[in-house]
N, C-alpha and C positions, 0 to 999 in steps of 0.2 A: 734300640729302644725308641718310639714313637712317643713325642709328649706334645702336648696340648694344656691350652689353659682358657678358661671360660671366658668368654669376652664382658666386660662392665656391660654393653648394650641389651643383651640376651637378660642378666637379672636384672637390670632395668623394668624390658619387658614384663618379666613374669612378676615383678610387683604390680603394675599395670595391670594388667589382669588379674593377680588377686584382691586388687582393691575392687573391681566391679562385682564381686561376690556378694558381697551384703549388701543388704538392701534395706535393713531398719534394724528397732532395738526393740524389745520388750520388758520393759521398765515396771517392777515389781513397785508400787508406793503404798503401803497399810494395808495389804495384805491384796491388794487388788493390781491385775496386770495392764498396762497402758503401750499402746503401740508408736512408738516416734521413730518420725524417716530420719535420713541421714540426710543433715544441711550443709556438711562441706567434706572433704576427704583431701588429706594432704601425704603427697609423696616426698620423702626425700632424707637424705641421710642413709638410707638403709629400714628407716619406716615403713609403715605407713598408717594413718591415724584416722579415725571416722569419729566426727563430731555430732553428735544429738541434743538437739535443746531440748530441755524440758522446762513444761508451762510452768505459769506458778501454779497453777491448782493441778490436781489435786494438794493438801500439806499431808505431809506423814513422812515417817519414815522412807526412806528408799532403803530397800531389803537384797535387791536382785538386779541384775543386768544380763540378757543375752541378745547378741547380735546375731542375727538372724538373715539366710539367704531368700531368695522370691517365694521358696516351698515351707520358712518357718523351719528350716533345720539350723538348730545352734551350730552355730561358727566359733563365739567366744564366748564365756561368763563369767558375773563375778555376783558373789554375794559379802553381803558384809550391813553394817546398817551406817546410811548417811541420814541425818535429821534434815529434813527440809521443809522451810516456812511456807511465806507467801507469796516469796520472790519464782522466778526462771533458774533453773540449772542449764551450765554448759557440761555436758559428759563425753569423754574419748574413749575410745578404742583401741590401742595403738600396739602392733607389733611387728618384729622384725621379718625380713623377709631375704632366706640367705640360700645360695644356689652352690653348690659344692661338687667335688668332684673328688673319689676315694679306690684305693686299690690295696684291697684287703686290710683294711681297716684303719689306715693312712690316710691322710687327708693329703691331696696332691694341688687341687686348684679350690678357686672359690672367691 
């Protein structure tokens, strides 16, 4: 029997590269959609997290959230209603990113 086990550096990698995937958020506020790029992105743990500020203006509700690749295809979202005044929001992103390895239905590495 041949065994092997994925190396830490390989999902390293491939978080690395799914964090260059998005590339903004489309930020639902009072019924109206607002575009905010991504101001930081952090790797680590097994993360990874994409930060969007928003202005203080618009105020309204925040209803919607999707993160969005260079073509505007969702990647993530979330609905739900955050009240927001006249201040800035800081909003994340953040999900896991896990590389496995399975033999009939078995998890063997990862």
């Amino acid at each position: 029997m041949f065994e092997f086990k994925i190396e830490e550096y390989w999902v390293e990698e491939i978080r690395r590269l799914a964090a260059t995937i998005a590339k903004k958020a489309i930020i639902t506020i009072a019924g109206q959609e607002y575009e905010y790029p991504i101001t930081k992105t952090v790797i680590r743990d097994g993360f990874l997290k994409h930060y969007i500020e928003i202005e203080d203006e618009p105020v309204g509700d925040i209803e919607k959230a999707v993160l969005v690749n260079e073509n505007n295809v969702p990647l993530a979202s979330g609905t739900g209603l955050i009240e927001k005044g006249d201040e800035g929001w800081q909003f994340a992103f953040k999900a896991f990113v896990l590389l496995q390895e399975e033999r009939e239905g078995e998890v063997i590495a990862g």
